[in-house]
N, C-alpha and C positions, 0 to 999 in steps of 0.2 A: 504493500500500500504506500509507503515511503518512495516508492521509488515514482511508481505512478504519481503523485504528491510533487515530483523532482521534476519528471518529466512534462508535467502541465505549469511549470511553476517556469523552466526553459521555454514552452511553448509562448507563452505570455509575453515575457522577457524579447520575444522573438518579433513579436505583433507590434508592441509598444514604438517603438522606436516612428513607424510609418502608419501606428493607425489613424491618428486622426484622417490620412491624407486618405487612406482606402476608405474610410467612412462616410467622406462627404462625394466621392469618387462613385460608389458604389448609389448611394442616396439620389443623386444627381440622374447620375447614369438611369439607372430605375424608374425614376421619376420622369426621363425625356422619352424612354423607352413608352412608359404605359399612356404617356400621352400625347404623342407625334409619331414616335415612330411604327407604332405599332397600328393606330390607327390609317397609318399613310400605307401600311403593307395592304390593310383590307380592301383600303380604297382605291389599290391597283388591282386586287384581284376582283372589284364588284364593277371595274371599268371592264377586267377582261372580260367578264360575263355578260355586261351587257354589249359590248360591240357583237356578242353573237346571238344577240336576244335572249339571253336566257335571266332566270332570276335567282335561281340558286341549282347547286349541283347536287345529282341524284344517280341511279344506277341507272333511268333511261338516260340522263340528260350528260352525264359523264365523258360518253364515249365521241359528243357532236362537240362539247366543248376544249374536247384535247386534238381532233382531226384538224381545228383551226389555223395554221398558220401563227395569227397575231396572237393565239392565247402562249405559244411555248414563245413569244418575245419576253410577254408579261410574265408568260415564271419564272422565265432568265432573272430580269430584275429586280422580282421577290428572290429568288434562291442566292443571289449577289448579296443584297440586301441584311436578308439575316444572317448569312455566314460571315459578312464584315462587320455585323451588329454583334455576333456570338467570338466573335474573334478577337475583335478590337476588347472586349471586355475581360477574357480569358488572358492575355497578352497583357493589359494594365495591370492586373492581379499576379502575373509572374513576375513580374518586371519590379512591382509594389516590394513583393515577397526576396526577390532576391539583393534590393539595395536595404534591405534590413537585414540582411545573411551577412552581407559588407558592412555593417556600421555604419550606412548615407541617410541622410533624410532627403527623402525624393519629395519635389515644391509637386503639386497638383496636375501645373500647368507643362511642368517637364515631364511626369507620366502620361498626360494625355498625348502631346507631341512622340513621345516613344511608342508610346502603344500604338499610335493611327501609323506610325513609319514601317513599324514589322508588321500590323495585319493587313496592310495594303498590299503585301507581297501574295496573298493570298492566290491571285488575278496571275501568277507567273506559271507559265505551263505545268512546270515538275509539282506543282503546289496545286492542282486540281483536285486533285485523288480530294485532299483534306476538308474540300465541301462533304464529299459523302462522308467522311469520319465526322466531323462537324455537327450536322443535320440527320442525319441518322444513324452511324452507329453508337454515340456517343447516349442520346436521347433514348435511344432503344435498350442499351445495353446497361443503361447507369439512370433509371426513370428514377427509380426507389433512391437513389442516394443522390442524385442532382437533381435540385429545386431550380422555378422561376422558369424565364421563357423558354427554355429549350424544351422542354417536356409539353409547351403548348400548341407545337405545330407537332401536328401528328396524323395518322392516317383518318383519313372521312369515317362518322359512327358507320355508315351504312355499309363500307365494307367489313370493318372490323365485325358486326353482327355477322353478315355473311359467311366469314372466316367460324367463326365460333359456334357457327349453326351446325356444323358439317365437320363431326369427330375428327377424322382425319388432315381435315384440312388446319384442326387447333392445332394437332399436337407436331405437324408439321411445320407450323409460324413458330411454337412456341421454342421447339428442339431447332430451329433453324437459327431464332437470337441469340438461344446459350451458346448456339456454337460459336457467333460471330461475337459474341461478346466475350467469351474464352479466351478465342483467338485475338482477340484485338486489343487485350489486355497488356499481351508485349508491347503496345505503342503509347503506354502509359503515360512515359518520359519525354514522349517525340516531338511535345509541344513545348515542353524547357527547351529543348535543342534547336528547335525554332527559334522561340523567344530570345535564347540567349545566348546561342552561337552561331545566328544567321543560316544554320543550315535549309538543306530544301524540305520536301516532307519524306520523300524517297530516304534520304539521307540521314533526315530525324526517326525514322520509322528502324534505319538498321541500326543505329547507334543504341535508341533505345532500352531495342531488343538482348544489344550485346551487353548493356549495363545491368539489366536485369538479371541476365544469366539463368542462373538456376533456384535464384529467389523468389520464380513467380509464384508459388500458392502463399512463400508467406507476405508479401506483398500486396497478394490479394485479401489476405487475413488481416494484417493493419488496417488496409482500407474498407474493409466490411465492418471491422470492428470500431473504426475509428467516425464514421458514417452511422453505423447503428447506434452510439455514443450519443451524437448529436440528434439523432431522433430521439432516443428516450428521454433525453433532456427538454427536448421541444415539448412532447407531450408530458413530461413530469410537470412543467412550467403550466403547463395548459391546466393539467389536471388538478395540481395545488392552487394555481386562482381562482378554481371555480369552484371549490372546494372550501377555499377561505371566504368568497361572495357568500355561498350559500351560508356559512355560518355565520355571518354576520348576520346577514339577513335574518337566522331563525332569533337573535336576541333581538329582532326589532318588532315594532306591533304588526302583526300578520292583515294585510291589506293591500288590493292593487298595487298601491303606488309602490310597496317597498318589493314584492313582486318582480315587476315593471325593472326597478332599478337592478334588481339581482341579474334579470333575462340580458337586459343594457351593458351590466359590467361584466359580464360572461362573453357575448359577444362582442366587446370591445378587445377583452384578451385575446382571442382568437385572433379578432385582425390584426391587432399588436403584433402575437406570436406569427401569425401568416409573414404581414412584411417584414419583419426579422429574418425571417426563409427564407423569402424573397429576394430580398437585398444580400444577403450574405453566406447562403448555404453554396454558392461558388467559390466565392475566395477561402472557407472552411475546408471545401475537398481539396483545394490546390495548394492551403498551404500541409494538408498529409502528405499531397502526392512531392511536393517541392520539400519536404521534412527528408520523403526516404532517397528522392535523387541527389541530395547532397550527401547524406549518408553513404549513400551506393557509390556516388563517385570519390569522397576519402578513403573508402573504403579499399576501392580497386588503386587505389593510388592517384587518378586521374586530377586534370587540372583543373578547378572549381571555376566557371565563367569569372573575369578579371571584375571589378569595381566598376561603376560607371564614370567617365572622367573627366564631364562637361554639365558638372551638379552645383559645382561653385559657384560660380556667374549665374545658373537660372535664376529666372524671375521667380519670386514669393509672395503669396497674396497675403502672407502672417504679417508681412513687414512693412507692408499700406500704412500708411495711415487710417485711413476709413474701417481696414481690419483690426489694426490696433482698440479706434475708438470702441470697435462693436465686443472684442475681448474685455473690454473694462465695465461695459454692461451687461456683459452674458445671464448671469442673474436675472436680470428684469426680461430679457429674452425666453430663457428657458422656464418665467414662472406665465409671462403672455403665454407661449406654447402650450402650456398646461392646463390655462383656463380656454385658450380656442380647441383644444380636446378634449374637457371637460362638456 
């Protein structure tokens, strides 16, 4: 227990140095996500469906709206889209995680400039494959332990019934992800090796594989374990505030309103606890999977990606003025916030 005690105690120690900056990174990100970007993907794909007349897609209407010509323009630009949305995000959170491995504090606006520089490479031939890793094996493979957008584009309910109607056809979907997800386990690392040695995905995919070695089941055991960790915690959190609502509530006089406010602070927590998921059950799995790649690579001896070395001179938004001001009133900030959620 002591040592798990040591180890979360390192983990911490580990976060601090760059969380504020992952914080408002992630908050931000999130936040532009659920209300521009995502709303602008729908409303390329409800343009693709009406240049063909249609109003929404079905198992007749399926097959006239993919025959189209300008519909596979349009999923070009949604599939571009999210993978430079899930990339660019995935990218800032390793980049986050490794100038805290170094001792840097990375300014906001120099992580956002680094991460748009390496997900933009996305678009380069040898880097293709990493849509589909991206966009489906990742979401397919990792549903249950990676939260928030990626697990939200996913196959149509109508086929997924289909599939699930017709025995066969289940257990054939279902034995066909473990297997892809098994197997594509060895490319766990290939996104540090992106991130942080410029490699292609071809190149990130072998190196990987070779860092891993013969560690993969207990690698996949940390990360199951370290992932099921943060679920039971979510719902421990879940389960003790609504736990503590409800007793509150019984020492108060038994009536509507107090009722009312029990149902209120119950589902308040939940969406509490939701966008906590939301916002941060990515940078939680990356920084396991960025825990054991440094591990793996001192371990083999290998060179740890160098420092970053153009941190000194970035711009800081700490060191505004105007930021200053808003740090000396944070108080009055954080208790407005409390009464506009109240």
């Amino acid at each position: 227990m002591k040592k798990i005690f040591l180890y979360l105690k390192y983990i911490f120690s580990f976060l601090k140095l760059n969380f504020g900056t992952i914080l408002v990174f992630e908050l931000l990100y999130k936040l532009s996500m659920a209300a521009i970007f995502k709303p602008v993907l729908k409303g390329i794909l409800k343009i693709a469906l009406r240049v063909q007349g249609l109003n929404f897609l079905s198992d007749e209407t399926i097959g006239i709206f993919l025959k189209a010509p300008s519909t596979w323009i349009f999923l070009i630009i949604i599939i571009l889209g999210i993978t430079f949305f899930t990339l660019f995000d995935i990218c800032c959170i390793i980049i986050c995680i490794h100038a805290s491995c170094c001792n840097q504090q990375i300014p906001l606006l120099a992580l956002i400039d680094k991460g748009f520089k390496t997900a933009v490479r996305v678009i380069y031939p040898k880097n293709l494959l990493m849509i589909l890793y991206l966009l489906i094996i990742i979401p397919m493979t990792h549903a249950i332990i990676i939260s928030g957008y990626m697990t939200e584009f996913s196959i149509p309910d109508f086929i997924m019934e289909y599939i699930f109607s017709h025995v066969w056809l289940a257990i054939l979907y279902v034995g066909f992800w473990i297997y892809i997800g098994l197997r594509s386990f060895h490319w766990i690392y290939s996104l540090h090796y992106f991130c942080l040695e410029g490699c292609d995905f071809k190149q990130a995919r072998r190196k990987s594989w070779l860092l891993q070695g013969k560690n993969y089941w207990w690698d996949m055991i940390a990360v199951v374990v370290w992932n099921g960790a943060l679920i039971a915690a979510y719902y421990g959190v879940i389960m003790f505030g609504a736990w503590l609502v409800s007793k509150v509530n019984s020492v108060l006089p038994t009536n509507d309103l107090f009722s009312s406010l029990t149902l209120s602070g119950i589902s308040l927590l939940l969406n509490v606890a939701g966008v906590f998921i939301f916002c941060f059950g990515l940078p939680l799995f990356f920084l396991c999977v960025s825990l054991l790649f440094y591990y793996h690579k001192s371990r083999k001896g290998e060179e740890i990606p160098p420092e970053f070395d153009d941190l000194e001179g970035a711009y800081r938004l700490t060191q505004t003025s105007w930021a200053k001001k808003l740090y000396r009133i944070r108080k009055r900030i954080i208790a407005g916030c409390i009464l506009v959620v109240i």
